[in-house]
C-alpha positions in Angstrom: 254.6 233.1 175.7 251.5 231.6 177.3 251.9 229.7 180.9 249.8 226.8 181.0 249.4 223.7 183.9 250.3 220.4 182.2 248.3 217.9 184.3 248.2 214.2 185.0 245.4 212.3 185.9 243.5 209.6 187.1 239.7 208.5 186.3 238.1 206.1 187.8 235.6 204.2 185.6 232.0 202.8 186.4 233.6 199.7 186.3 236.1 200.6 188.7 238.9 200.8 186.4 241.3 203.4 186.3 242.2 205.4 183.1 244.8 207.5 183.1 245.6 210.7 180.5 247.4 214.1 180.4 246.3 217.5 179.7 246.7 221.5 179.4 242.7 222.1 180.4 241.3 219.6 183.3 237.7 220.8 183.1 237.5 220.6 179.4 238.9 217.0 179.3 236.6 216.0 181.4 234.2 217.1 179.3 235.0 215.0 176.7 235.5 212.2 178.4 231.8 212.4 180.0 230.4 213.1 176.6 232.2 210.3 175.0 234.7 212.2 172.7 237.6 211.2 174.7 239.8 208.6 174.7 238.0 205.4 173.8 238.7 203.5 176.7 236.5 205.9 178.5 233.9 205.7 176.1 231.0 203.4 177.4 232.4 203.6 180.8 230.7 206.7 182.4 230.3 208.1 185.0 233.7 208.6 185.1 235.4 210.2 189.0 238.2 212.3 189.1 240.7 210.3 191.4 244.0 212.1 191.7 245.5 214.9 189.4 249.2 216.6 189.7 250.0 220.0 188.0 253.7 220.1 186.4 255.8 223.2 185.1 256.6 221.5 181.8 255.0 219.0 179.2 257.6 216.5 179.6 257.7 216.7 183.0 254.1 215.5 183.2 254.3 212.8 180.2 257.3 211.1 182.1 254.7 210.8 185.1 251.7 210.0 182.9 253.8 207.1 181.8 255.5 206.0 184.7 252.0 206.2 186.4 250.7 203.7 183.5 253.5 201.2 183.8 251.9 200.7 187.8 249.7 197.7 188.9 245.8 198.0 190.3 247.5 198.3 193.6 250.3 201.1 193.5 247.7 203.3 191.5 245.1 203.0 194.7 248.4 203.7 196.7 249.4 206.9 194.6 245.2 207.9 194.8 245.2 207.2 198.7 248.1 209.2 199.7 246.3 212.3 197.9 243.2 212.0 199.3 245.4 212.1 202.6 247.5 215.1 201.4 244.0 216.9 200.1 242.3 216.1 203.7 245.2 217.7 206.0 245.7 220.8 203.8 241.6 221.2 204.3 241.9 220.5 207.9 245.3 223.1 208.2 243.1 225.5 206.3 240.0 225.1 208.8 242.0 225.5 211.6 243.8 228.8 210.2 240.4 230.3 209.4 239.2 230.1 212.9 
């Protein structure tokens, strides 16, 4: 049986809106999304940024996030999308400083 990544993630609209979906194949969603065959509250609302995305071992593990991250207000998304960036910035700066 195949292994795949079920991922969560956030989108950040034009209009500086956040959509949030879930999916097996990241680059391929995104795809759609830019080219307007994706969900239709991302139609119209391009160009769309890739805010924060988490990888889970199972499908409902990542639907039981996708929803619980949809349930959140304007202001615990930016929260969730902030502490990433943070995450992503010291695991590049741990990885410059192993490299040198």
């Amino acid at each position: 049986m195949k292994s795949s990544n079920h991922i969560v993630y956030i989108l950040e609209c034009r209009d500086g809106t956040y959509y949030t979906g879930y999916t097996t194949d990241l680059p391929h969603r995104m795809e759609q999304h830019e080219c307007g065959k994706g969900a239709k509250y991302t139609r119209g609302r391009a160009p769309l940024s890739l805010v924060y995305q988490a990888v889970f071992e199972t499908k409902r593990e990542a639907m039981q996030e996708e929803y619980r991250i949809k349930q959140l207000t304007r202001a615990q998304k930016e929260k969730i999308i902030t502490e990433e960036v943070q995450i992503n910035e010291e695991s590049a700066e741990l990885q410059r400083q192993r490299n040198r």
